[in-house]
C-alpha positions as CSV (number, residue, x, y, z in Angstrom):
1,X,38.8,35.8,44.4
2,X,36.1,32.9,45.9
3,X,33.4,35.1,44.3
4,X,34.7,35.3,40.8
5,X,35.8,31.5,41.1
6,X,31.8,31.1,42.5
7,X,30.7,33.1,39.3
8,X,33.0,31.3,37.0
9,X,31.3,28.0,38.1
10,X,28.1,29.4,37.7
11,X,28.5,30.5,34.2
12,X,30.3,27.5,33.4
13,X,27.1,25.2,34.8
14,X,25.0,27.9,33.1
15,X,26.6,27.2,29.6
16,X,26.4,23.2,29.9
17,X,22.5,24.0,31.0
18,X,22.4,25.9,27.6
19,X,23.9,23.2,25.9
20,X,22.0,20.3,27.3
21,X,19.1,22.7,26.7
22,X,19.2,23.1,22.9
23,X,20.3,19.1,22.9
24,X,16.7,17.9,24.5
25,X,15.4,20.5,22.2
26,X,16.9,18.8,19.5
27,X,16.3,15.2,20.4
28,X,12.6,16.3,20.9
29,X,12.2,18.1,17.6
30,X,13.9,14.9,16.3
31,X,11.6,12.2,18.4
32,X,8.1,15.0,17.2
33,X,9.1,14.7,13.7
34,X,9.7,10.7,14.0
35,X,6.4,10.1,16.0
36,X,4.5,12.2,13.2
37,X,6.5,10.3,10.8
38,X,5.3,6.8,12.5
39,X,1.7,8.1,13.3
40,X,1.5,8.9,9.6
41,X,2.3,6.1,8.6
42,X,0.2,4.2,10.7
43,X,-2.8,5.8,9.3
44,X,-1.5,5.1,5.9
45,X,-2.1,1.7,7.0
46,X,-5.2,2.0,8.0
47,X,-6.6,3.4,5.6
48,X,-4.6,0.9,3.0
49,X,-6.7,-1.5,5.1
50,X,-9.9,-0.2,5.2
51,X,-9.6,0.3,1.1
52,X,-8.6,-3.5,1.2
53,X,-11.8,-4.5,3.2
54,X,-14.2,-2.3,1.4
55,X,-13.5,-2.1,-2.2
56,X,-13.9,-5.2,-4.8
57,X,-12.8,-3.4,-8.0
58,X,-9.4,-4.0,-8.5
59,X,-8.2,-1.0,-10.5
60,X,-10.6,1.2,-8.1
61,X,-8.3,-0.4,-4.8
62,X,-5.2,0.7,-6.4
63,X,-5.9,3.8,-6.9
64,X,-7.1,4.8,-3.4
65,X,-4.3,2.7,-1.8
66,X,-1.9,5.4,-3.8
67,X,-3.4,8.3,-2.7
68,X,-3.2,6.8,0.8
69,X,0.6,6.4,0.4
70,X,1.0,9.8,-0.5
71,X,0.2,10.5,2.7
72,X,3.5,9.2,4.4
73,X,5.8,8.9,1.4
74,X,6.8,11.7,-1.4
75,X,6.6,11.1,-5.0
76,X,5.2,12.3,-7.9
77,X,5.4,9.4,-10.7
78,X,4.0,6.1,-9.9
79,X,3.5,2.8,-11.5
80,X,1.4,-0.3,-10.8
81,X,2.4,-3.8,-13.2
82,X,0.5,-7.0,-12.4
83,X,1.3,-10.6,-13.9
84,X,-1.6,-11.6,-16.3
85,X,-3.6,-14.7,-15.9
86,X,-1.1,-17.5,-17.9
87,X,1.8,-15.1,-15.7
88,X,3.2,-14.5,-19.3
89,X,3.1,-10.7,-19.1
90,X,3.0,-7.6,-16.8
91,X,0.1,-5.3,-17.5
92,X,0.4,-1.8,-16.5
93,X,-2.6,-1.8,-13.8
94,X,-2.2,1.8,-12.8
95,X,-0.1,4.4,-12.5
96,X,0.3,8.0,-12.4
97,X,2.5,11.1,-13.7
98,X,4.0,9.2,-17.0
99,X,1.6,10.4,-19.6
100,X,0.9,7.1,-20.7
101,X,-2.4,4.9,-20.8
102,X,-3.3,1.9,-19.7
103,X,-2.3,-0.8,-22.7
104,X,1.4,-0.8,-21.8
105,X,2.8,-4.6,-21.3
106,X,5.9,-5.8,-20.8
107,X,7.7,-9.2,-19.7
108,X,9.5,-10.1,-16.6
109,X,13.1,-9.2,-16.7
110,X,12.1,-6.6,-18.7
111,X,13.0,-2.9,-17.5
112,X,13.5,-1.9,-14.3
113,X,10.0,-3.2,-13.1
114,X,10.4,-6.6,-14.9
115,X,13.8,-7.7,-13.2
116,X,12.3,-6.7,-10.0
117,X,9.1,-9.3,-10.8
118,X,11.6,-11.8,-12.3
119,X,14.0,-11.6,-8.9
120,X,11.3,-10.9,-6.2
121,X,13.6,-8.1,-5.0
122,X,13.1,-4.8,-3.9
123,X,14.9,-2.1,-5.0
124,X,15.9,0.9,-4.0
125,X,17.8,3.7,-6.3
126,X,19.3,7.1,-4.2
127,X,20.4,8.8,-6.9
128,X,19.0,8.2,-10.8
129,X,21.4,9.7,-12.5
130,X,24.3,7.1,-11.6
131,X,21.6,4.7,-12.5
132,X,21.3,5.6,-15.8
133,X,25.2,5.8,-16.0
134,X,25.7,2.3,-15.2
135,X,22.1,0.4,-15.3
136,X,20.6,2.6,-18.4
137,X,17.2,0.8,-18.0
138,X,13.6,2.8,-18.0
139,X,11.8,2.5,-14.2
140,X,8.2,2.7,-15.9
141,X,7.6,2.3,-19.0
142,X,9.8,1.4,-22.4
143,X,10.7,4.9,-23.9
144,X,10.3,7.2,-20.9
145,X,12.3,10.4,-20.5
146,X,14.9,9.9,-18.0
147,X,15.6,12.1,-15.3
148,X,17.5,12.7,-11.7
149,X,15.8,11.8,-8.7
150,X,15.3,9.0,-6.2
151,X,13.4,5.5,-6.9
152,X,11.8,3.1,-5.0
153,X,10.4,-0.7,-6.6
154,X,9.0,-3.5,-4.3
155,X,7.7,-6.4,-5.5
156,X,4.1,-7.4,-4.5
157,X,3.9,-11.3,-3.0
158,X,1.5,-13.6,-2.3
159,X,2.5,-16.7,-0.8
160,X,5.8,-16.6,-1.6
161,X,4.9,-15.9,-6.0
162,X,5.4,-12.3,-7.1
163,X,2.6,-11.2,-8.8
164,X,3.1,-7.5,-9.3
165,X,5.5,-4.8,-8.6
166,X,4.9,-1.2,-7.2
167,X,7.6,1.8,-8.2
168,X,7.5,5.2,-7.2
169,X,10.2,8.2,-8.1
170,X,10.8,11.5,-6.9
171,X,12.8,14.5,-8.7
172,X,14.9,14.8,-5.8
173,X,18.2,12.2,-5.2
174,X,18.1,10.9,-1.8
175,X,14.9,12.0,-1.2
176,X,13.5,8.8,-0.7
177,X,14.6,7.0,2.4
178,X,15.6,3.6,3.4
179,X,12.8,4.0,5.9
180,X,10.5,4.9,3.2
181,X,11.9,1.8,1.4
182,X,11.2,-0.2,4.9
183,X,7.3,1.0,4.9
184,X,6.5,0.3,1.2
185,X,8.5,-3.3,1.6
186,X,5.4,-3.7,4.9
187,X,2.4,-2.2,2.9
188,X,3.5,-4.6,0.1
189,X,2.1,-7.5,1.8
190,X,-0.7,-5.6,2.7
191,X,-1.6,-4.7,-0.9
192,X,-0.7,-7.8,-2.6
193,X,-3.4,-9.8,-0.6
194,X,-6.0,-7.2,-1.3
195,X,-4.8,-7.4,-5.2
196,X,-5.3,-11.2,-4.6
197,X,-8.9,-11.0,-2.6
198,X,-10.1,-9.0,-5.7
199,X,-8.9,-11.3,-8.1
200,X,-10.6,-13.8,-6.0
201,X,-13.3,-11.8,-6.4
202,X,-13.5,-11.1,-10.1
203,X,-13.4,-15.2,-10.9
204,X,-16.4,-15.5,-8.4
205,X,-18.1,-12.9,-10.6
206,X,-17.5,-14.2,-13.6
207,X,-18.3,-17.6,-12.3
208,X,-21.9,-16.6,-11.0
209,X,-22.2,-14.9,-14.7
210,X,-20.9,-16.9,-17.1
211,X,-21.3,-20.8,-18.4
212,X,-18.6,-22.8,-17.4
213,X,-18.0,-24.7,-20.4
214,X,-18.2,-21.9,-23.0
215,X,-18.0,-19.3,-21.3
216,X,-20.7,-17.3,-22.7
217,X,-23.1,-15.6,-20.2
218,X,-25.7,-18.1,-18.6
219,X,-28.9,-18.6,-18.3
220,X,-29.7,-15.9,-15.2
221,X,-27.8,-13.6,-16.8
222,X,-30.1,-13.9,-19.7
223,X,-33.1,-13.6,-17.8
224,X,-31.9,-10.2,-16.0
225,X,-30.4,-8.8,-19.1
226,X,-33.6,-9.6,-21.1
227,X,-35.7,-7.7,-18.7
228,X,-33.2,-5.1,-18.3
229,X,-33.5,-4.5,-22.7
230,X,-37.3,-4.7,-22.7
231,X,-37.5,-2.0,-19.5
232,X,-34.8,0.3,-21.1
233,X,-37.4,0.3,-24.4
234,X,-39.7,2.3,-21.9
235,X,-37.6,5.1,-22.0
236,X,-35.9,4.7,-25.4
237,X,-38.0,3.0,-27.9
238,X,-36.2,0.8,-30.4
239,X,-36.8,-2.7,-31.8
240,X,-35.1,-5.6,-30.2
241,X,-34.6,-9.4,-31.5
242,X,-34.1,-12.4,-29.4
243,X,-32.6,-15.1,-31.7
244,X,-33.1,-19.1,-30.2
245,X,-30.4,-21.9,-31.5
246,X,-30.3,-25.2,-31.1
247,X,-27.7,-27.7,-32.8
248,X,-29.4,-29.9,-34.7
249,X,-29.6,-34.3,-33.6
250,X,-26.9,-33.7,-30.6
251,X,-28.0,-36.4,-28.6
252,X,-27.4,-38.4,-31.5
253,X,-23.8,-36.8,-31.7
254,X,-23.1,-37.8,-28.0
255,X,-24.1,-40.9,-28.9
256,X,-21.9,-41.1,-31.6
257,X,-18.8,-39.0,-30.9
258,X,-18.8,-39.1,-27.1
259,X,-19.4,-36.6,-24.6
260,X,-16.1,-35.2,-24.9
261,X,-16.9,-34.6,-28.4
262,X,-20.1,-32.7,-27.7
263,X,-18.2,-30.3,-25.4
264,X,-15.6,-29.7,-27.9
265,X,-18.5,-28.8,-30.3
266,X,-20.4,-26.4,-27.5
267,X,-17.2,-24.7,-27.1
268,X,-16.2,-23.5,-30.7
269,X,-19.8,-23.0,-31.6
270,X,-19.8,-21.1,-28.6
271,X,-17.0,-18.8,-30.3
272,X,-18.7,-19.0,-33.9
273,X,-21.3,-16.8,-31.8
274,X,-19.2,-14.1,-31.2
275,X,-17.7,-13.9,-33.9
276,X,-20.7,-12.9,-35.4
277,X,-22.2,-11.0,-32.9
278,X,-21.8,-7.1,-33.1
279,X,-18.3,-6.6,-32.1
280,X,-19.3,-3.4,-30.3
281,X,-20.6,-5.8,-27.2
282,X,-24.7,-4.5,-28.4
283,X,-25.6,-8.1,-28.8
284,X,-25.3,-10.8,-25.7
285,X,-24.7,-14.2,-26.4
286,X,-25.9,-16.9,-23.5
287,X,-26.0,-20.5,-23.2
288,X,-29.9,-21.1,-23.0
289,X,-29.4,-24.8,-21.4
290,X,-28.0,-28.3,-23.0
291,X,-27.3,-27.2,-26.9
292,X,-29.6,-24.5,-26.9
293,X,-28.1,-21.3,-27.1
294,X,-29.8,-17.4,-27.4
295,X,-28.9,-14.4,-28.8
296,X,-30.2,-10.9,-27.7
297,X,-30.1,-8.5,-30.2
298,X,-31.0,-5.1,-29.0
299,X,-31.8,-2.5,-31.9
300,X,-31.9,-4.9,-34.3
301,X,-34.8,-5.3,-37.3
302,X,-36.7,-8.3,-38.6
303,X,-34.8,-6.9,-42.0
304,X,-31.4,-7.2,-40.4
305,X,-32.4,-10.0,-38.1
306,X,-32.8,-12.3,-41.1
307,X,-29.3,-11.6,-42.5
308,X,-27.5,-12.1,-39.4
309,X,-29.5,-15.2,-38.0
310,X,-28.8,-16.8,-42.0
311,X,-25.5,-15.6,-41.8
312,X,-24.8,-17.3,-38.7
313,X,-26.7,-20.7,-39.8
314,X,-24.6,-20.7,-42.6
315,X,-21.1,-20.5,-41.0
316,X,-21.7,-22.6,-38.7
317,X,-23.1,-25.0,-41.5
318,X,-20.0,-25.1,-43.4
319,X,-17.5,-25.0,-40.4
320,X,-15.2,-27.8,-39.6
321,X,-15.2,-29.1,-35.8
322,X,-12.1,-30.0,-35.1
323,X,-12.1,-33.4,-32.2
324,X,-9.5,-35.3,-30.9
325,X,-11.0,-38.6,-31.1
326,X,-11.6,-38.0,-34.6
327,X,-9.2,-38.5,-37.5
328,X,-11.1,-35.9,-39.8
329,X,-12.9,-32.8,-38.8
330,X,-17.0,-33.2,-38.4
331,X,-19.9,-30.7,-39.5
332,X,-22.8,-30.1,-37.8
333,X,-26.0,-27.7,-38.1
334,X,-28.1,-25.8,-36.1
335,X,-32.2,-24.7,-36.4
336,X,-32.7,-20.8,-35.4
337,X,-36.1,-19.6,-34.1
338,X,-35.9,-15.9,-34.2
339,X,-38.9,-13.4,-32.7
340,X,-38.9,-9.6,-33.6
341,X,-40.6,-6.5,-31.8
342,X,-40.8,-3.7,-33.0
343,X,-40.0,0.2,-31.4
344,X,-43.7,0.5,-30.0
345,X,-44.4,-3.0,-29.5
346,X,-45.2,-3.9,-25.6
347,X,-44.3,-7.5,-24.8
348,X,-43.2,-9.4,-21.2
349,X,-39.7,-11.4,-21.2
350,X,-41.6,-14.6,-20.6
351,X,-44.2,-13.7,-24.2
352,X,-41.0,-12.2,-26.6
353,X,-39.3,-16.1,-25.3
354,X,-42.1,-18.1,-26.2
355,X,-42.5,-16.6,-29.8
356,X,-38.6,-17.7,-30.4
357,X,-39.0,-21.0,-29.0
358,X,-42.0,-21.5,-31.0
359,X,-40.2,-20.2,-34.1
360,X,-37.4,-22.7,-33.2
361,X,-39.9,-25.3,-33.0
362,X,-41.2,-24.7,-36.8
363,X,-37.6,-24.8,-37.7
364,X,-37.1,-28.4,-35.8
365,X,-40.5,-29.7,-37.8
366,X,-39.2,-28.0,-40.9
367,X,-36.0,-30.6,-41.4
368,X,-33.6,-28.4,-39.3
369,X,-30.8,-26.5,-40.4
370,X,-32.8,-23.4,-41.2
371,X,-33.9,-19.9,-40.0
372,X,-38.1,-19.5,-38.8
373,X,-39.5,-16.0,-38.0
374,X,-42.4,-16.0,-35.6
């Protein structure tokens, strides 16, 4: 009797051994999956970092800090809206898996990503389908199919001011996770100063490129881009015209007007240039220095040269400047000294400048307001 009592016990500790047994086995299956779980993530965040430290394009960062993400977090549609400069609109920036390109705007409080940009909340949807019973709102992009799934939105801050929003959506309900809503809510900080340092960055750019006043390109960029026509005319002969403008007796203007006036002049004559530019970015419009302006016109004949520069003369000949200080509009004109080389013609940036500015010169000594041709 002792020894089946002594058995019974054995068998008994035997079965709680079993159990506690397939319980660590459990918990550690459990604790394996969470650790690669966390160690995943962690190098999602790494590498979300690196991308931060190393790239400068914008669009380029995105992109790479998505396929990061994938790494850690499931999903298969994705979208990316950032608040334009004036913070009027949200401009699709990215995304992937909609079908849809690139020129897709909307407004805050509009659609599921707007009312996240307008609130500064994140959101996070377990099942679509009830979502589209009560909400009935698209999570992309106006006129998207909807479907079942899971959803996950977090807004994008810097210093307190949303400036984006990130949503991501899988086919499964459930299948994303609060945790998965808790890691994309800590990455968002990460990615939203990265979006910031590259905005940072494009203004520098532009800065270093462009004249702060009219914003056409300045005068080093019109030194590199006039070498870089003339040595692209090694390997691909064509003509090329460089076009020099000068507004005709503005220091008398400034005198007259005020600075303030000037400026205001710089600046729409400054968009009279574009305008008749080639709309297809060939030509590139600088601001020379002062109120001289050039124009490079790659491609371009003396034939053609002649109708655009007197085109141009005469526009902004007969266009009103509109100035504050002034009760009626004012006119002004401008002298053009235009130099033309043709396919085969060998000349050095400093020689083709020299004939325009000469040109511009005979036009000064001519009365002004006209076109010269060196």
């Amino acid at each position: 009797m002792a020894d089946e009592q002594r058995e019974a016990r054995l068998q008994e500790k035997v079965a709680r051994l079993e159990v506690e047994l397939a319980q660590a086995e459990t918990q550690a299956r459990t604790l394996g999956l969470l650790l690669e779980k966390k160690l995943n993530e962690m190098y999602v965040q790494y590498h979300v970092s690196r991308t931060i430290s190393s790239q400068m394009d914008k669009h380029e960062m995105i992109g790479r800090i998505i396929d990061s993400i994938k790494g850690a977090i499931p999903f298969d549609r994705v979208s990316v809206y950032l608040l334009d400069d004036p913070r009027e609109n949200l401009e699709l920036s990215y995304s992937s898996g909609l079908g849809v390109d690139s020129s897709v705007a909307i407004q805050p409080g509009q659609g599921t990503p707007g009312k996240i940009v307008e609130s500064g909340e994140h959101i996070h949807i377990h099942d679509l389908a009830l979502f589209h019973e009560t909400i009935n709102d698209y999570l992309h992009v106006p006129g998207e199919e909807k479907r079942a799934g899971s959803y996950i939105g977090v807004a994008l801050k810097v210093r307190n001011a949303t400036i984006g929003v990130i949503g991501i959506d899988h086919p499964e309900k459930y299948r994303l996770t609060v945790d998965d809503m808790d890691f994309m809510a800590i990455l968002s900080h990460q990615i939203a100063a990265g979006i910031e340092k590259a905005h940072l960055f494009e203004k520098i750019e532009h800065l270093s490129q462009h004249d702060g006043l009219t914003g056409l390109y300045n005068h080093r960029v019109f030194q590199e881009r006039l070498r870089q026509e003339l040595a692209r005319r090694d390997r691909t002969p064509e003509p090329i015209t460089l076009a020099m403008l000068d507004i005709d007796h503005f220091k008398q203007f400034n005198d007259n007007f005020g600075h303030q006036a000037g400026d205001t002049v710089l600046k729409e004559l400054s968009q009279l240039l574009l305008l008749q530019c080639r709309s297809d970015a060939t030509d590139i419009c600088c601001r020379y220095g002062g109120e001289e302006f050039a124009i490079i016109m790659p491609g371009l004949t003396a034939l053609h040269a002649a109708t655009t520069t007197e085109r141009l003369r005469s526009v902004v000949e007969h266009h009103l400047f509109s100035v504050k200080s002034r009760s009626t509009d004012i006119k002004v004109t401008v002298s053009l000294g235009v130099a033309c080389i043709g396919s085969e013609d060998v000349i050095t940036p400093e020689a083709l400048i020299k004939k325009a500015d000469e040109a511009l010169y005979r036009s000064k000594k001519n009365g002004r307001n006209c076109v010269t041709f060196s």
